[in-house]
Backbone bond lengths (Angstrom), bond angles and torsions (degrees), N, CA, C in turn:
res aa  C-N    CA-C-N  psi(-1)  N-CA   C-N-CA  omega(-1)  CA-C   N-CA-C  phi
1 X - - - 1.450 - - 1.524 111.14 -
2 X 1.386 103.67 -51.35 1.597 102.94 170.23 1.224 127.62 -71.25
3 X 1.356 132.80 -9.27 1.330 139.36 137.34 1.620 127.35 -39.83
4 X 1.591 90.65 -57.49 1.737 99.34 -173.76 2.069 96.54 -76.29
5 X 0.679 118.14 -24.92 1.455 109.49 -176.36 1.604 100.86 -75.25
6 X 1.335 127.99 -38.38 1.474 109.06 178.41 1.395 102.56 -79.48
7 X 1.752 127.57 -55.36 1.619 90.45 -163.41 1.505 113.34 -49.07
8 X 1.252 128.66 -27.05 1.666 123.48 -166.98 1.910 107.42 -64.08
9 X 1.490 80.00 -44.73 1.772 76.10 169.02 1.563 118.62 -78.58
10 X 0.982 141.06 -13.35 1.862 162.37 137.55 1.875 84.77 -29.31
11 X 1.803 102.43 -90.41 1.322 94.98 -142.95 1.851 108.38 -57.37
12 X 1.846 111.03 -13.22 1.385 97.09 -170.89 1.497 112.32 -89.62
13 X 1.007 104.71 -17.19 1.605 89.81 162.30 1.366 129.14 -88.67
14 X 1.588 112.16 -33.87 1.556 93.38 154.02 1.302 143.33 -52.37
15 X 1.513 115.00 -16.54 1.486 120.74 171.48 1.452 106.90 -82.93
16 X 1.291 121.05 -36.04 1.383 112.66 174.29 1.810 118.15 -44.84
17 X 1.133 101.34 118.70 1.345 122.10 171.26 1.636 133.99 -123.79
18 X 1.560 118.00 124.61 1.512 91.78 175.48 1.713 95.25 -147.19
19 X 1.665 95.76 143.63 1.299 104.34 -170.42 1.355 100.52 -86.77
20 X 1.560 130.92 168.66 1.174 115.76 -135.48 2.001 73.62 -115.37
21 X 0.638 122.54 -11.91 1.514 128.62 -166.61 1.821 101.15 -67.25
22 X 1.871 91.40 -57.42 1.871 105.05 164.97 1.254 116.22 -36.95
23 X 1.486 106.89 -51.28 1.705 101.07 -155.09 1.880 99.35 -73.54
24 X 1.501 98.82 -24.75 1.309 104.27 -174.19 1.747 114.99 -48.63
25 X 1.477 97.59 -76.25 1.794 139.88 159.21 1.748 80.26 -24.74
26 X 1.608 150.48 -90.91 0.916 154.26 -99.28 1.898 98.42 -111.28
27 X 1.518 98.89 -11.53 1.435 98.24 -173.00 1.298 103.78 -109.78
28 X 1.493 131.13 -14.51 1.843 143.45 150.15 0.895 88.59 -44.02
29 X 1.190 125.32 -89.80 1.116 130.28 -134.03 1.948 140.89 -59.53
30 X 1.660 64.35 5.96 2.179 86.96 -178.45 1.305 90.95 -97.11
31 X 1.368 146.52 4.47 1.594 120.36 -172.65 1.509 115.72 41.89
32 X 1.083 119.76 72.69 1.304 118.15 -179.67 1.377 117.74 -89.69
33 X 1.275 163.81 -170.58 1.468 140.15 153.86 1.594 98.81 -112.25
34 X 1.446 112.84 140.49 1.683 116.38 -179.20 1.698 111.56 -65.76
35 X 1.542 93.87 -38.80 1.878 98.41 -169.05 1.942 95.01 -136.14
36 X 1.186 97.96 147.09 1.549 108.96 167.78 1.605 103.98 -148.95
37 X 1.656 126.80 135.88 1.284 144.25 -141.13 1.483 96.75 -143.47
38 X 1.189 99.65 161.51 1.568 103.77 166.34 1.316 102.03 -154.18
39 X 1.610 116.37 152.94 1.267 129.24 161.14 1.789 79.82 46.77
40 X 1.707 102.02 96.61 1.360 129.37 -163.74 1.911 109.27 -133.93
41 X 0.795 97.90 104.87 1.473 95.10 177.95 1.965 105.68 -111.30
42 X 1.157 108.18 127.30 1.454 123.28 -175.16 1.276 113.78 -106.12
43 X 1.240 127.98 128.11 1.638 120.84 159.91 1.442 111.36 -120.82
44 X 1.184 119.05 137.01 1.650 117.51 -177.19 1.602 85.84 -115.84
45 X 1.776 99.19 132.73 2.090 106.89 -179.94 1.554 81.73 -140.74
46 X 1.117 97.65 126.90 1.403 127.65 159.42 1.171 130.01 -87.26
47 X 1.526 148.57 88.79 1.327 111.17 -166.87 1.600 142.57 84.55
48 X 1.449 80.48 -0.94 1.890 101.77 -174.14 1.432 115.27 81.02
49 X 1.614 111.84 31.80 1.533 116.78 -165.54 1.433 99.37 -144.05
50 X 1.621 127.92 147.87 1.434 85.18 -153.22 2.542 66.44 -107.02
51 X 1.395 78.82 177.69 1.792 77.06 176.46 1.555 112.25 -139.63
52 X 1.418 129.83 -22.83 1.020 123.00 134.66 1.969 136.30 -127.05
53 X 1.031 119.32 177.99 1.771 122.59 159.50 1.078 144.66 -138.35
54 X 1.196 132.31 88.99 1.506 139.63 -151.73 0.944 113.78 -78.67
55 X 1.666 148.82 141.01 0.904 155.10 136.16 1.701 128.73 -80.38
56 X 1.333 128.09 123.90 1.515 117.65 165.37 1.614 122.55 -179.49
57 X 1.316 101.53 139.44 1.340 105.46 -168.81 0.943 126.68 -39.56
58 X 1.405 127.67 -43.85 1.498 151.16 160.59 1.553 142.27 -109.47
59 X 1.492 117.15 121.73 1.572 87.32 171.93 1.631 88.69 -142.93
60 X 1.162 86.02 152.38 1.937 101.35 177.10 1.536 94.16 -136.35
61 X 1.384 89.00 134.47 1.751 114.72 -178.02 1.657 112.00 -129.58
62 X 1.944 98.08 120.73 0.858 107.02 179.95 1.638 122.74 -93.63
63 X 1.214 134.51 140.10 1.398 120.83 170.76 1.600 121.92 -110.46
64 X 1.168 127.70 123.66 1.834 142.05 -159.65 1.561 83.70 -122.34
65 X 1.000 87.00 156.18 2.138 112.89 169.06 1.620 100.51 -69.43
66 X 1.053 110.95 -10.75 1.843 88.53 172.32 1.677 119.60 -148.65
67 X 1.401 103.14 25.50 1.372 134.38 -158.47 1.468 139.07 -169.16
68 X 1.344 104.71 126.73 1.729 94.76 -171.22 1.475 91.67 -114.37
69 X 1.611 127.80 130.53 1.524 138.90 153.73 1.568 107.15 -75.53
70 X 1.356 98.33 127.54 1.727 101.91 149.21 1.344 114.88 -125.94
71 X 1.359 132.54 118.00 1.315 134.49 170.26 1.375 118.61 -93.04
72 X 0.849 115.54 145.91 1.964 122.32 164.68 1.573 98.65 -129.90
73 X 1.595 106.73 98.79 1.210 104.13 167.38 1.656 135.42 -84.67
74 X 1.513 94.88 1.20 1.396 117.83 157.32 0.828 154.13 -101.47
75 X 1.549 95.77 17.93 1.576 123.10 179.16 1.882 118.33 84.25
76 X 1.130 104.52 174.03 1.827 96.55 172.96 1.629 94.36 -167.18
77 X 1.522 76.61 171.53 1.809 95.65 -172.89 1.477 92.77 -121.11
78 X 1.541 125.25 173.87 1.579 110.86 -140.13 1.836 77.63 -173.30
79 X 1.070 111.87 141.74 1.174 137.30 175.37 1.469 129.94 -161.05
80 X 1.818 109.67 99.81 1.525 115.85 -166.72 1.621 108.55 -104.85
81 X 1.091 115.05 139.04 1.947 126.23 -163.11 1.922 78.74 -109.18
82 X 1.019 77.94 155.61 1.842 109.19 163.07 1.490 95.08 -128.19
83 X 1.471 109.70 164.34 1.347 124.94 -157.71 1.358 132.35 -71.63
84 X 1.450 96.13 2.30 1.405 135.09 168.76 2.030 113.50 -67.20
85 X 1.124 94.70 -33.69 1.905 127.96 -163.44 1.464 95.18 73.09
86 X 1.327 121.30 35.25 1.625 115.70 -176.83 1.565 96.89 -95.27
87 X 1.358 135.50 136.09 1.494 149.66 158.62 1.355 105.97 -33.23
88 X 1.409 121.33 93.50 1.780 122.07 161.78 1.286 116.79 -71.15
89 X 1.263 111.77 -36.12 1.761 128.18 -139.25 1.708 100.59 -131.90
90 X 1.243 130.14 142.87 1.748 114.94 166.24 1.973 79.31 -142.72
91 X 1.414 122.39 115.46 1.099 102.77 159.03 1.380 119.56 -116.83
92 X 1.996 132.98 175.89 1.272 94.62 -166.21 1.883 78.95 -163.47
93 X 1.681 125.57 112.80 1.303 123.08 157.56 0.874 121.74 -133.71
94 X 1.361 110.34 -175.66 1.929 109.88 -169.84 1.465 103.75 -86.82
95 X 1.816 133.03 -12.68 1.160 135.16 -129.89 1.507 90.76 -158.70
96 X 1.287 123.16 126.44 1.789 130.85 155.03 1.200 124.36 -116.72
97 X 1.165 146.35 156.75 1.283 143.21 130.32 1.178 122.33 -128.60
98 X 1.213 139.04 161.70 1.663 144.35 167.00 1.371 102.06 -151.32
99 X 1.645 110.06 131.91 1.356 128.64 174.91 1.603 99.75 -104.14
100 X 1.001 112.97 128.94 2.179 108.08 175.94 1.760 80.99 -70.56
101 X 1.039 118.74 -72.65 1.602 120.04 -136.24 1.790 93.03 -39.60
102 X 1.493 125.51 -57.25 1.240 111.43 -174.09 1.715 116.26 -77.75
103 X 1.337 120.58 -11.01 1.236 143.80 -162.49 1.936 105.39 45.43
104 X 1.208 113.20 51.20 1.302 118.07 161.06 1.465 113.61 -97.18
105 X 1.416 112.44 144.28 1.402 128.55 168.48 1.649 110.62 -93.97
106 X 1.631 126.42 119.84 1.351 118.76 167.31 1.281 106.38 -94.00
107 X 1.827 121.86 152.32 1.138 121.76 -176.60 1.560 91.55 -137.55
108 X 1.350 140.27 122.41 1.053 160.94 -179.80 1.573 122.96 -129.34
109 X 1.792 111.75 115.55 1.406 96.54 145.63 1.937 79.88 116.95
110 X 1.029 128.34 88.20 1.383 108.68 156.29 1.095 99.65 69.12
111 X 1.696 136.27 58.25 1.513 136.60 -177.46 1.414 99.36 -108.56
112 X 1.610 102.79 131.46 1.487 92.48 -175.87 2.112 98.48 -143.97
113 X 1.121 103.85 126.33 1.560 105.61 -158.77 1.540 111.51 -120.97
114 X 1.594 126.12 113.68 1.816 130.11 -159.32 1.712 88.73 -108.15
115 X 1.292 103.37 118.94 1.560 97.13 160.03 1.569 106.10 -89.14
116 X 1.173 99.64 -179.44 1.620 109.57 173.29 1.329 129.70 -82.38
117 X 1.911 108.03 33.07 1.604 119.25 -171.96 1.473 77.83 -141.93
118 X 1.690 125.62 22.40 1.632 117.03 -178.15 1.555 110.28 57.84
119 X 1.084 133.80 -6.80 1.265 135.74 -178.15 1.509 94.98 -56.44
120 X 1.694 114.75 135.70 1.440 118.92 178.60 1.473 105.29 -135.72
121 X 1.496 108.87 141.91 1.329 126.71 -176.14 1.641 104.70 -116.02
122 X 1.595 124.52 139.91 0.858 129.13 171.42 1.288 122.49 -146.96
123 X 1.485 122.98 111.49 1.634 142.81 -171.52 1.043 97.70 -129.60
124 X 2.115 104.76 169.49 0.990 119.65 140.40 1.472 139.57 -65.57
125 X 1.675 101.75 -41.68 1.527 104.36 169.30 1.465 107.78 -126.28
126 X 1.535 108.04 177.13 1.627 113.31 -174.41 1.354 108.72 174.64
127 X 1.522 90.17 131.45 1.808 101.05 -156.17 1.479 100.25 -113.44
128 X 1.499 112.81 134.58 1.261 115.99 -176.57 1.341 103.70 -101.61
129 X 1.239 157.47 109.01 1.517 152.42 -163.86 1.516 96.88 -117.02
130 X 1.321 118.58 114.84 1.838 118.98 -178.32 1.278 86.56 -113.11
131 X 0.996 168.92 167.21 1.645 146.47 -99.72 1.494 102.34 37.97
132 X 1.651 97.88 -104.18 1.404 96.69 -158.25 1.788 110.90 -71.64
133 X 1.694 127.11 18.75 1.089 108.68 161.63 1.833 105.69 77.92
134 X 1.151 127.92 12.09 1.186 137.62 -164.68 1.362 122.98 -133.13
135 X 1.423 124.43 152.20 1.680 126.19 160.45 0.911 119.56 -160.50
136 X 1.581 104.64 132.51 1.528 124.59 -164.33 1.654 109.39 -133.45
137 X 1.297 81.37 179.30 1.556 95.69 -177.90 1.546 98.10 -162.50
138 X 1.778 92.92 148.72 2.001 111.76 168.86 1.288 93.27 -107.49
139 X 1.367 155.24 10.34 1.339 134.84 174.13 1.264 100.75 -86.37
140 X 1.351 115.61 -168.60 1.313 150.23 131.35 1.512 120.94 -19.41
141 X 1.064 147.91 128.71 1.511 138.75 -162.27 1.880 99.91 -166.18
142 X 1.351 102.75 114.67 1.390 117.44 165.74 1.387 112.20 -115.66
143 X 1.909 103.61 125.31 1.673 109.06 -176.14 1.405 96.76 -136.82
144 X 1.910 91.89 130.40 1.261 108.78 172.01 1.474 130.83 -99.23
145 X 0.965 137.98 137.85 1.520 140.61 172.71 1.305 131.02 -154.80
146 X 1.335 102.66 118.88 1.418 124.92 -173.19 2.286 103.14 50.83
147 X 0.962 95.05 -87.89 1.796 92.76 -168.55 1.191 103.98 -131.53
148 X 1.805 130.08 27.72 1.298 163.82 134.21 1.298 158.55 -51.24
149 X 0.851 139.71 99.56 1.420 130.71 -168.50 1.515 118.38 -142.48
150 X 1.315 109.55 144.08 1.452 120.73 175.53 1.746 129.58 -130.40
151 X 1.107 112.68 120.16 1.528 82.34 -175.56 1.702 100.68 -103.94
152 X 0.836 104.39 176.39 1.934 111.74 -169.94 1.682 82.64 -129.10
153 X 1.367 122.72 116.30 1.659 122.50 158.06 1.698 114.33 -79.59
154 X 1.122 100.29 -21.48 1.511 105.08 -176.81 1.774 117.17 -118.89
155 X 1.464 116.68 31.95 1.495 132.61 -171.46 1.444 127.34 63.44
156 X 0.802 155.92 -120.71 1.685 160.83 -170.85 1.436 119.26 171.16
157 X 1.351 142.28 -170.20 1.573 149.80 126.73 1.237 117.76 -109.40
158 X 0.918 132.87 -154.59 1.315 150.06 -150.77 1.394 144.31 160.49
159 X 1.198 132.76 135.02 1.743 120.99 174.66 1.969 101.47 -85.70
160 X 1.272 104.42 168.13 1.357 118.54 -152.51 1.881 99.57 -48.37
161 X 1.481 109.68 -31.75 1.301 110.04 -152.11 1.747 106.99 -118.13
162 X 1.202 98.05 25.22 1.861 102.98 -177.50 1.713 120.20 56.01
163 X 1.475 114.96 22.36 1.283 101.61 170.64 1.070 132.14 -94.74
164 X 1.826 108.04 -22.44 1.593 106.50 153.49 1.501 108.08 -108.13
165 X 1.261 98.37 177.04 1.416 97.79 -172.81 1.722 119.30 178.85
166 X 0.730 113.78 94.67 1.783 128.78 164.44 1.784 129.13 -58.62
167 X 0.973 91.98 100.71 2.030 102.10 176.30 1.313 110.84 -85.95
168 X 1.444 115.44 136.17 1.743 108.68 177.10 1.410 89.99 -119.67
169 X 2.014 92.13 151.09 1.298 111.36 -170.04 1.585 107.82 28.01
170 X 1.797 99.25 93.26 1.246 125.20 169.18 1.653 115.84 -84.80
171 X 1.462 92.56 147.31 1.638 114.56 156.78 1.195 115.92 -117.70
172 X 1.739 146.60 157.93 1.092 122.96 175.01 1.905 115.93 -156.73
173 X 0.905 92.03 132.08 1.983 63.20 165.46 1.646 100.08 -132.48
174 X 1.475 98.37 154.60 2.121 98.05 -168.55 1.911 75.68 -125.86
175 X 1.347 107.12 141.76 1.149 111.26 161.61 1.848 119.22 -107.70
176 X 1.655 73.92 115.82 1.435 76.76 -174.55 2.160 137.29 -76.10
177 X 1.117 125.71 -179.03 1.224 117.70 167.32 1.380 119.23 -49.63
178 X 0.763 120.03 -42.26 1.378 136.21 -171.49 1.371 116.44 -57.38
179 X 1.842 112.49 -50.65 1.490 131.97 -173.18 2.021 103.40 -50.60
180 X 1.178 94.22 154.22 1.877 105.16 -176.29 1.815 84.31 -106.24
């Protein structure tokens, strides 16, 4: 009996085989994340200048052959300098993502964005696209200014830094001179 129980264990591991290509193919294919962080503080310096600073509880970063993921599934707070190091930008959601390969930023979940004229934007989502220099949104979009408001039912665009900016299918109210 104790004979027949080792060759069987003999012949099954000698048949065991694995090409190293499989294990490769078989170990992608879990999406695993390379790094996960907590309580993450980011500075992006350009040049000896710094241009932005992230804050967020979490980030897990994935690495692909033609792409790096960074998620913050806990959202982040976001702070962009102009060359001044003066605050242009304050952004702030429950939800991030950034793909390098397209170099888009996702902003999900309670996105709420202060330029440096206090002008405030508030969605669910909001796409930062540094390629095309742009940010938009298909949600819902409420923008405030000064004694102003607009809502966008069908989202807006934008240039990188919220100073121009286009709402589709507007709502609005302007308060006028007149109003008490």
């Amino acid at each position: 009996m104790t004979k027949t129980l080792l060759i069987l264990l003999y012949i099954s591991l000698a048949s065991c085989e694995n090409n190293i290509k499989d294990v490769d193919n078989m170990v992608k294919s879990y999406d695993l994340p390379q790094y996960i962080s907590e309580d993450v503080d980011i500075y992006h310096v350009d040049s000896g200048s710094i241009k932005a600073f992230i804050k967020a509880k979490k980030l897990i970063i994935k690495k692909y052959e033609d792409s790096t993921i960074r998620e913050f599934p806990d959202g982040v707070i976001a702070f962009f300098y102009n060359h001044k190091k003066e605050v242009k930008l304050r952004v702030r959601s429950n939800y991030a993502y950034y793909n390098s390969k397209y170099s888009k930023i996702e902003l999900k979940d309670s996105v709420i964005v202060i330029n440096k004229n206090n002008d405030s934007l508030f969605t669910d989502m909001l796409v930062f696209d540094n390629k095309e220099n742009r940010v938009y949104s298909d949600t819902v979009v409420t923008i405030f200014k000064k004694d102003q408001y607009w809502k966008g039912y069908k989202g807006f665009e934008s240039d990188i830094n919220f100073n121009e900016y286009k709402i589709k299918k507007t709502f609005g109210k302007v308060k006028s001179i007149y109003d008490d």
